[in-house]
C-alpha positions as CSV (number, residue, x, y, z in Angstrom):
1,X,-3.4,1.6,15.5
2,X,-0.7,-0.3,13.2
3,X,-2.0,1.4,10.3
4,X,-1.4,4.8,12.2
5,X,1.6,3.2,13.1
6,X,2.8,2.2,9.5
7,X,1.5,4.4,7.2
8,X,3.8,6.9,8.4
9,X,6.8,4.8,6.2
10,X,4.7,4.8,3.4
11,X,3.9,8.5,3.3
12,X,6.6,10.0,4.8
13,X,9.4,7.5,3.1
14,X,8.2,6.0,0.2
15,X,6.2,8.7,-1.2
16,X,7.6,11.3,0.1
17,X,11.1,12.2,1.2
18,X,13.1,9.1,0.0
19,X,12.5,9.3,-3.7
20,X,13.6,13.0,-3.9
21,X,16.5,12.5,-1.2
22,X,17.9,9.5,-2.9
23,X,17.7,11.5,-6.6
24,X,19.5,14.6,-4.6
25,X,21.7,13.1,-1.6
26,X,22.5,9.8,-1.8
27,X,23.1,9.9,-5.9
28,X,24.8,13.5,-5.7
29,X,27.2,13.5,-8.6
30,X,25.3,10.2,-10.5
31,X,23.7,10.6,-13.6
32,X,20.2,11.2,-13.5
33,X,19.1,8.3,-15.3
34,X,21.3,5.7,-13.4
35,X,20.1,7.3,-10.0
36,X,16.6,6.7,-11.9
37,X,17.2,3.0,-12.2
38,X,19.1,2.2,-8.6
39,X,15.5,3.5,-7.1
40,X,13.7,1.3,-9.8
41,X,15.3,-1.8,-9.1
42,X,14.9,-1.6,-5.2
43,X,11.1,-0.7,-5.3
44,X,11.0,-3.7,-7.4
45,X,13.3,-5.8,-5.3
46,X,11.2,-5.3,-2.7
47,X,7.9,-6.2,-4.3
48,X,9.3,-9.4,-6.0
49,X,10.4,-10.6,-2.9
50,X,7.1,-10.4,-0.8
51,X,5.3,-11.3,-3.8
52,X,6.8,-14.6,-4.1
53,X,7.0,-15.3,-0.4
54,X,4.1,-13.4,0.8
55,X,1.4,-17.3,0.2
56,X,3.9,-19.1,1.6
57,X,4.5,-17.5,4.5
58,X,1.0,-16.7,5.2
59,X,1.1,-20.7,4.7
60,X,3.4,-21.3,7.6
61,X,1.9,-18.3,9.8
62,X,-1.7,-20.1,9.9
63,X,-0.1,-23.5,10.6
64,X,1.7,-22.1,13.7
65,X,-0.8,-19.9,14.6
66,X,1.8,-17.0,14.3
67,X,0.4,-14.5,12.5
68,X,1.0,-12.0,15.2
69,X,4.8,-13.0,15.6
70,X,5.7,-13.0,12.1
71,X,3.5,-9.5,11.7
72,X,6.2,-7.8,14.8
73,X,9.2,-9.7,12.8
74,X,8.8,-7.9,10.0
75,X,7.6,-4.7,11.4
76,X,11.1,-4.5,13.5
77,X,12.9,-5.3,10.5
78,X,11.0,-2.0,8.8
79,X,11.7,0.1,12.2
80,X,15.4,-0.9,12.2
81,X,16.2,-0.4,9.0
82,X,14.1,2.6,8.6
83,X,16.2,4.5,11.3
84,X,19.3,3.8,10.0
85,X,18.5,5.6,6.8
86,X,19.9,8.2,8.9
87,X,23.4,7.0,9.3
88,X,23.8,6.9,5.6
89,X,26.2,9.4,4.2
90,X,26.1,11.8,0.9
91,X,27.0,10.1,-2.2
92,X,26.4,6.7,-0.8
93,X,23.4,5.4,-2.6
94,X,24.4,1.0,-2.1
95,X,23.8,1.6,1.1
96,X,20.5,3.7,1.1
97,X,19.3,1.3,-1.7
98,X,19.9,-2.2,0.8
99,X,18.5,-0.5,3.7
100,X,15.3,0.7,2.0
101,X,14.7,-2.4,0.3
102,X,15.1,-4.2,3.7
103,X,12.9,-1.6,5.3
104,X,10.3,-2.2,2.6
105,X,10.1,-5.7,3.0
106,X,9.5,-5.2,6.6
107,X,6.6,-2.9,5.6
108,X,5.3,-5.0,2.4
109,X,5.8,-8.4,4.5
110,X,4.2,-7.3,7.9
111,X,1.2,-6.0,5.9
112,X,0.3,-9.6,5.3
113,X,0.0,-10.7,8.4
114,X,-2.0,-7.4,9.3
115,X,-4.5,-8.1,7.1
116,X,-5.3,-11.5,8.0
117,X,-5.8,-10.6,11.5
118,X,-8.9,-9.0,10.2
119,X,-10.9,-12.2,11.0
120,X,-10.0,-12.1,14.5
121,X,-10.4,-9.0,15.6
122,X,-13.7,-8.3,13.7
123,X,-16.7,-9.9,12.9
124,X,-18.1,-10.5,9.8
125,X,-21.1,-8.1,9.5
126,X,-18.3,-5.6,11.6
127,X,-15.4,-5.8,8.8
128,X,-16.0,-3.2,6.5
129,X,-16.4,-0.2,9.5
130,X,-13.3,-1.7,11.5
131,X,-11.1,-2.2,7.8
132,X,-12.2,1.3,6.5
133,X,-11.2,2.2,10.2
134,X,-7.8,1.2,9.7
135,X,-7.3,2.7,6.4
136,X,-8.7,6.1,8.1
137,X,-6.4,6.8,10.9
138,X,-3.7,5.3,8.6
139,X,-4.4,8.5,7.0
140,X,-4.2,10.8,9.6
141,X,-1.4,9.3,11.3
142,X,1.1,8.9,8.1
143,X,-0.5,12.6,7.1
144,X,0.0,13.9,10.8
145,X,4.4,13.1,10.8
146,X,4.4,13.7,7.2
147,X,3.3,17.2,7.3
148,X,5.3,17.8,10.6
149,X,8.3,16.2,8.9
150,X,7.7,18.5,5.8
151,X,7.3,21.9,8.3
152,X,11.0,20.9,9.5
153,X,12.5,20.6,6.2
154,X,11.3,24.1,5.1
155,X,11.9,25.9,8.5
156,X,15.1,23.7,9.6
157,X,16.2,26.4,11.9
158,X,12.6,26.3,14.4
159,X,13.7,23.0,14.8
160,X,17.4,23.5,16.0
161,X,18.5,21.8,12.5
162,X,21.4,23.0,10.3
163,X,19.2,22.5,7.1
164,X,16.8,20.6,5.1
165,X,19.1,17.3,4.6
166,X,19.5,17.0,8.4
167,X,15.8,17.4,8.7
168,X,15.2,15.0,6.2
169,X,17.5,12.4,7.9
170,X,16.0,12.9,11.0
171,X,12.8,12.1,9.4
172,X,13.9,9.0,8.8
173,X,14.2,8.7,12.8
174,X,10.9,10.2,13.7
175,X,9.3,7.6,10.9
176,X,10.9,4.7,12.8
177,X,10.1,5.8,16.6
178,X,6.2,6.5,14.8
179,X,5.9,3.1,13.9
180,X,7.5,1.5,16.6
181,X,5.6,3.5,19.7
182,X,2.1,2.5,17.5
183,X,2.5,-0.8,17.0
184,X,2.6,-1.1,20.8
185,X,-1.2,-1.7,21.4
186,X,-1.2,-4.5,18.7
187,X,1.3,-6.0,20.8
188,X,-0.3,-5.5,23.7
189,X,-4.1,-5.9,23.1
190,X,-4.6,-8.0,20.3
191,X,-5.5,-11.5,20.5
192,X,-4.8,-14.4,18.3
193,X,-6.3,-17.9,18.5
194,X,-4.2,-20.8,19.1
195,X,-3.1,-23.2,16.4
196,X,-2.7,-27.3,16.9
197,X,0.7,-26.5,16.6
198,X,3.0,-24.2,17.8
199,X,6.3,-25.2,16.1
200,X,7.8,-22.2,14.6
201,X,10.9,-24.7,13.1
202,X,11.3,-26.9,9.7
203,X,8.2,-29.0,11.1
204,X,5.9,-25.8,11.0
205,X,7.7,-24.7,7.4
206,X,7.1,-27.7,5.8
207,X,3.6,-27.9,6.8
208,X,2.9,-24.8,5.6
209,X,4.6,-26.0,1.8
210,X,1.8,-28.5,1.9
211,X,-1.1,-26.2,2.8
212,X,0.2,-23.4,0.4
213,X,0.6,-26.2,-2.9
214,X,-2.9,-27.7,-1.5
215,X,-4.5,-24.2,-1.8
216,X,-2.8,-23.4,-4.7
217,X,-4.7,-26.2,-6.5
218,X,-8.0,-25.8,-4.8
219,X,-8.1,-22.2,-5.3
220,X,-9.8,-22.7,-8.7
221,X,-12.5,-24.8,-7.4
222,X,-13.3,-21.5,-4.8
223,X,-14.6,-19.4,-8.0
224,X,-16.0,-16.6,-6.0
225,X,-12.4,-16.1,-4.3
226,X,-10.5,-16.3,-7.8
227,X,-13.4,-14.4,-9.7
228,X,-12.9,-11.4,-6.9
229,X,-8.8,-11.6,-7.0
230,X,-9.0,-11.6,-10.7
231,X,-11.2,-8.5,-10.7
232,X,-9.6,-7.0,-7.2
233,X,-5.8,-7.4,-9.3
234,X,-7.1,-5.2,-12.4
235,X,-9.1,-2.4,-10.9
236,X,-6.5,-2.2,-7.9
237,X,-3.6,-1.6,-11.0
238,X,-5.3,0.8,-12.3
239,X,-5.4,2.8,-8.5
240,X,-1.8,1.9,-8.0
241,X,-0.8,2.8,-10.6
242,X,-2.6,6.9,-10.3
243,X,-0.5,6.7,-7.0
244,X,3.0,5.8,-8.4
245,X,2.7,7.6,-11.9
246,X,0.9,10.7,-10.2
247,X,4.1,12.5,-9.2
248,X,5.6,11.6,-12.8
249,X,2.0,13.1,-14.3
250,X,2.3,16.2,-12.6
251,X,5.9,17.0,-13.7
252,X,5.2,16.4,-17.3
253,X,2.7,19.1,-16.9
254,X,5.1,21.3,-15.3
255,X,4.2,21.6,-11.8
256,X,7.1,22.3,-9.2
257,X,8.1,19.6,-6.8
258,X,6.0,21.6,-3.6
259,X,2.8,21.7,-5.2
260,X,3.3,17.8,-5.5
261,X,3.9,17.7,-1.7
262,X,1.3,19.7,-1.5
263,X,-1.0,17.5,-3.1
264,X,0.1,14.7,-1.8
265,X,-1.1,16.2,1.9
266,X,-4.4,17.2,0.7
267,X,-4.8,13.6,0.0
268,X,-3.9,12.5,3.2
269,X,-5.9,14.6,4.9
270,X,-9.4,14.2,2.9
271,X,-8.7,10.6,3.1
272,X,-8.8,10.5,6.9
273,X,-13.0,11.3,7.2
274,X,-13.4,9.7,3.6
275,X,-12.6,6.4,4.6
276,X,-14.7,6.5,7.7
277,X,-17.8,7.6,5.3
278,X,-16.5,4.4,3.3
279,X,-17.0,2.1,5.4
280,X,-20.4,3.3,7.2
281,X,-21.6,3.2,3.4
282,X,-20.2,-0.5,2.5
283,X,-22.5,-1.4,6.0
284,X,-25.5,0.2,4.5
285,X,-25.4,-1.0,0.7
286,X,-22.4,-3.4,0.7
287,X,-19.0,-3.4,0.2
288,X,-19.4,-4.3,-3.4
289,X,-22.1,-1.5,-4.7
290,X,-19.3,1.0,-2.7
291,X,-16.5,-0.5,-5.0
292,X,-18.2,0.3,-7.8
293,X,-19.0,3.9,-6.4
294,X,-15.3,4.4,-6.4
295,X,-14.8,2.8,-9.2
296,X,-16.6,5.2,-11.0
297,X,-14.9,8.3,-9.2
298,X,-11.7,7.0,-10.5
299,X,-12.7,6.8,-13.9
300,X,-14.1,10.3,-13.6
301,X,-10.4,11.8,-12.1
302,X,-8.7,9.6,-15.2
303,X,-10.8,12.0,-17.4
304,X,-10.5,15.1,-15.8
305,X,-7.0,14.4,-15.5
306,X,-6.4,14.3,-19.2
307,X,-8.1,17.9,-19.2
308,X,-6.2,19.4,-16.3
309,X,-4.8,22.9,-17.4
310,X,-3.4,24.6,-14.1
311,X,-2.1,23.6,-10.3
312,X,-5.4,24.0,-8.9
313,X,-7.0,21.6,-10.8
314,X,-4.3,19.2,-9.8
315,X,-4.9,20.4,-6.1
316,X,-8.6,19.4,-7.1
317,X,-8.0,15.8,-8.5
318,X,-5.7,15.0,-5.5
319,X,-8.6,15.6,-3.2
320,X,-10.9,14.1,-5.2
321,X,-8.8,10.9,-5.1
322,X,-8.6,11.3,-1.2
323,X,-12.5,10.5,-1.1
324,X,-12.1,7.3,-2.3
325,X,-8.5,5.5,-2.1
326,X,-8.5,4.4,1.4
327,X,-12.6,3.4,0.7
328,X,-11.7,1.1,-1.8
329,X,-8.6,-0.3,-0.4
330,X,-10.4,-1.2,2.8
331,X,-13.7,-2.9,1.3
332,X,-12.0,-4.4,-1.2
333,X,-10.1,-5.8,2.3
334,X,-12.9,-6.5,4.2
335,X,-15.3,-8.0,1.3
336,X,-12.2,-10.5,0.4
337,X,-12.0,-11.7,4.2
338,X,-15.3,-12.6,3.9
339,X,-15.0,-15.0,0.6
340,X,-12.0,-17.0,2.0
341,X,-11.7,-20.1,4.5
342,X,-11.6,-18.4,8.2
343,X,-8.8,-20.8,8.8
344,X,-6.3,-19.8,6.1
345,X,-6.7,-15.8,6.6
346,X,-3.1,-15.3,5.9
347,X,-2.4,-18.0,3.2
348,X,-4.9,-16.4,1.3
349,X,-3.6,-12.6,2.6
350,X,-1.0,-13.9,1.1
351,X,-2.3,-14.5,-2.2
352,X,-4.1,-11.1,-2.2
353,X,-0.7,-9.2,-1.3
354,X,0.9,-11.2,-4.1
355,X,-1.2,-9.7,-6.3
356,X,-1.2,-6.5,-4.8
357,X,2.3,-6.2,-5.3
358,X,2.0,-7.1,-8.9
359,X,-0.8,-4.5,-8.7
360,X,1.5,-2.1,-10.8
361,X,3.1,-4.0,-13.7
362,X,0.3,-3.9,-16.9
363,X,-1.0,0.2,-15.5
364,X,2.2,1.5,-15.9
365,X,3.2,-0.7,-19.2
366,X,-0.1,0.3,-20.5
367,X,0.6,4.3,-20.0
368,X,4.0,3.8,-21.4
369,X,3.1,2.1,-24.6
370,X,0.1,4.6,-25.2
371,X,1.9,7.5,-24.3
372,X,5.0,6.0,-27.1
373,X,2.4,5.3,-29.5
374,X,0.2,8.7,-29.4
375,X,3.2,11.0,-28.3
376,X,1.1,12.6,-25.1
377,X,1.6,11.7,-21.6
378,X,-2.3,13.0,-21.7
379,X,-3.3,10.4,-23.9
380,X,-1.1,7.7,-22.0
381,X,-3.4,8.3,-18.5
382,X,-6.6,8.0,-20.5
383,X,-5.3,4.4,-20.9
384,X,-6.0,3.6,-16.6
385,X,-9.9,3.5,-17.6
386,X,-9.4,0.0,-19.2
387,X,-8.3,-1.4,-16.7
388,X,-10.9,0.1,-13.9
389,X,-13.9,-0.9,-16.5
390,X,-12.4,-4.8,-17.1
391,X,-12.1,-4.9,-13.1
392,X,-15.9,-3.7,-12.5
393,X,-17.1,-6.3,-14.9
394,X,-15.2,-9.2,-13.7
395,X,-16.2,-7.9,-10.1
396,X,-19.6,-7.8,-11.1
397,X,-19.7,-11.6,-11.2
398,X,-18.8,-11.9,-7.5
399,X,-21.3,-12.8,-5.1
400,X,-20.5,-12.3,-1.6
401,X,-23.0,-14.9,0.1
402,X,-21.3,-18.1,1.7
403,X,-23.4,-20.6,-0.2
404,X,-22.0,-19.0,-3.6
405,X,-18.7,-19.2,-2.5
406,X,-17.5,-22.6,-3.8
């Protein structure tokens, strides 16, 4: 349920409304190219930030046994911040740039402590149903509001709304009460073992600076774990990057702004029963085989994608990738909580999220440098198949059993 509680900022915020609203609203008057870099600068805040805290605070979370606590922290820091989006006025972009940042480290940061509840909640044979799960009604949730707060931008008036900005501020609202109301039943219901310590002070911080530098050197010597992040950080670049250069993609063809909504539903709501089929198929011939299944689709969409001619076929692709984003998000999830110490879930949460967040530095670099060099944004996507081919191999060199992981 905090997936369906969450995904509704990433969908409905960061995908969806805020990019467009911050280009049209907040930067009204700005020049195109600085209203360009504002939004750069505080996606990449945002990331930076988690990245570089994100093992150390997994560090400190398993020492206090406060993985739960520190998962609500940051959640209510999303929630808050996320709702006040809708107090910001026209032409004041500083002030929608701080929030959303804030908000997105609320996101980005309780994500980490999310994920390393996995242990607890699931057992090991149970993880990739109850991760792919997750990733499912993440899905239909964020796709549920989304296409809700879409309907009341376009038809303001059914609403009781003056126009589209008002709806799209009041998004913002809906977003926050979403994630708040969902997040309830975590609170509630979920159950987190006690630590030897429950000191939440300097004591607890400085115990987890020792367990994070400890891990830090022994990760090497756990080659299954740095074998599957190495592998996990390149194909996972290559499928963030489709996500965040997708939009981009589509305008260079010259698609209209609603057909990239549009697509951007259709992916949401294929992903919903695709992730389901996901994870009933990494229980049946492994989590790793079912990587490599989507694997391949990807590389398939990266070469139908330098083909693509008309809207349809871009319609096409974005359902296409529907069948297999949230699948290999949430094995890749589950089979990684099954290679680390049971112990350290959110230390080494940690460590995946760091490299998650640095998930979409070499795709895009890559696509940019190709596309200078050969002059075609068509040629520049080609590029992504690299990177999922270097990440199969590398994965291929994983082996899930416990006795191999050392």
């Amino acid at each position: 349920m905090y997936d369906w509680a969450n995904s509704a900022y990433a969908t409905t915020v960061m995908a969806g409304f805020f990019p467009i609203f911050f280009k049209q609203y907040w930067s009204a008057g700005a020049d195109v190219t600085d209203s360009t870099f504002h939004l750069g600068v505080a996606n990449s805040l945002a990331s930076v930030l988690i990245a570089a805290l994100a093992p150390l605070l997994g560090a400190v979370a398993d020492r206090a046994g406060a993985r739960k606590k520190f998962l609500l922290t940051f959640g209510l820091l999303g929630v808050v911040m996320t709702g006040s989006l809708y107090f910001v006025q026209r032409g004041d972009w500083a002030a929608a740039t701080v929030l959303y940042v804030l908000a997105s480290i609320g996101f980005l940061g309780g994500n980490i402590f999310y994920d390393a509840l996995l242990v607890n909640v699931a057992r090991p044979n149970q993880r990739d149903r109850v991760s792919s799960l997750g990733y499912s009604l993440g899905y239909l949730g964020g796709g549920l509001l989304f296409a809700v707060n879409v309907w009341m931008t376009l038809q303001p008036q059914t609403f009781g709304l003056a126009d589209a900005g008002e709806a799209v501020r009041l998004s913002f609202v809906c977003v926050a009460l979403w994630w708040a109301l969902f997040a309830l039943p975590l609170l509630i219901f979920v159950k987190e073992p006690c630590s030897d310590t429950t000191n939440l002070g300097l004591a607890a911080i400085s115990q987890g600076l020792r367990q994070f530098m400890q891990t830090f050197r022994e990760i090497r010597q756990l080659r299954m774990v740095w074998l599957f992040l190495v592998g996990y950080w390149l194909y996972i670049d290559g499928v963030d990057t489709i996500v965040v250069m997708a939009v981009d993609y589509g305008m260079s063809l010259g698609f209209d702004s609603n057909s990239l909504i549009v697509a951007l539903l259709i992916t949401q709501v294929v992903g919903f029963p695709a992730a389901l089929v996901f994870g009933r198929l990494g229980e049946r011939i492994g989590a790793k085989y079912s990587i490599y299944l989507a694997i391949a689709v990807y590389v398939g969409v990266t070469l139908w994608a330098y083909r693509i001619s008309n809207v349809n076929e871009f319609y096409a692709i974005a359902a296409t990738i529907g069948l297999v984003q949230g699948g290999i998000q949430a094995l890749s999830r589950s089979m990684y909580s099954r290679l680390i110490p049971q112990d350290k879930s959110a230390e080494f949460f940690g460590f995946y999220n760091m490299l998650g967040k640095f998930a979409t530095v070499l795709g895009p670099l890559l696509m940019g440098w190709v596309g200078v060099i050969s002059g075609s944004p068509r040629v520049a996507i080609l590029s992504l198949i690299v990177l999922f081919v270097a990440g199969a191999v590398v994965l291929w060199w994983v082996d899930e059993s416990p006795a191999h992981n050392r």
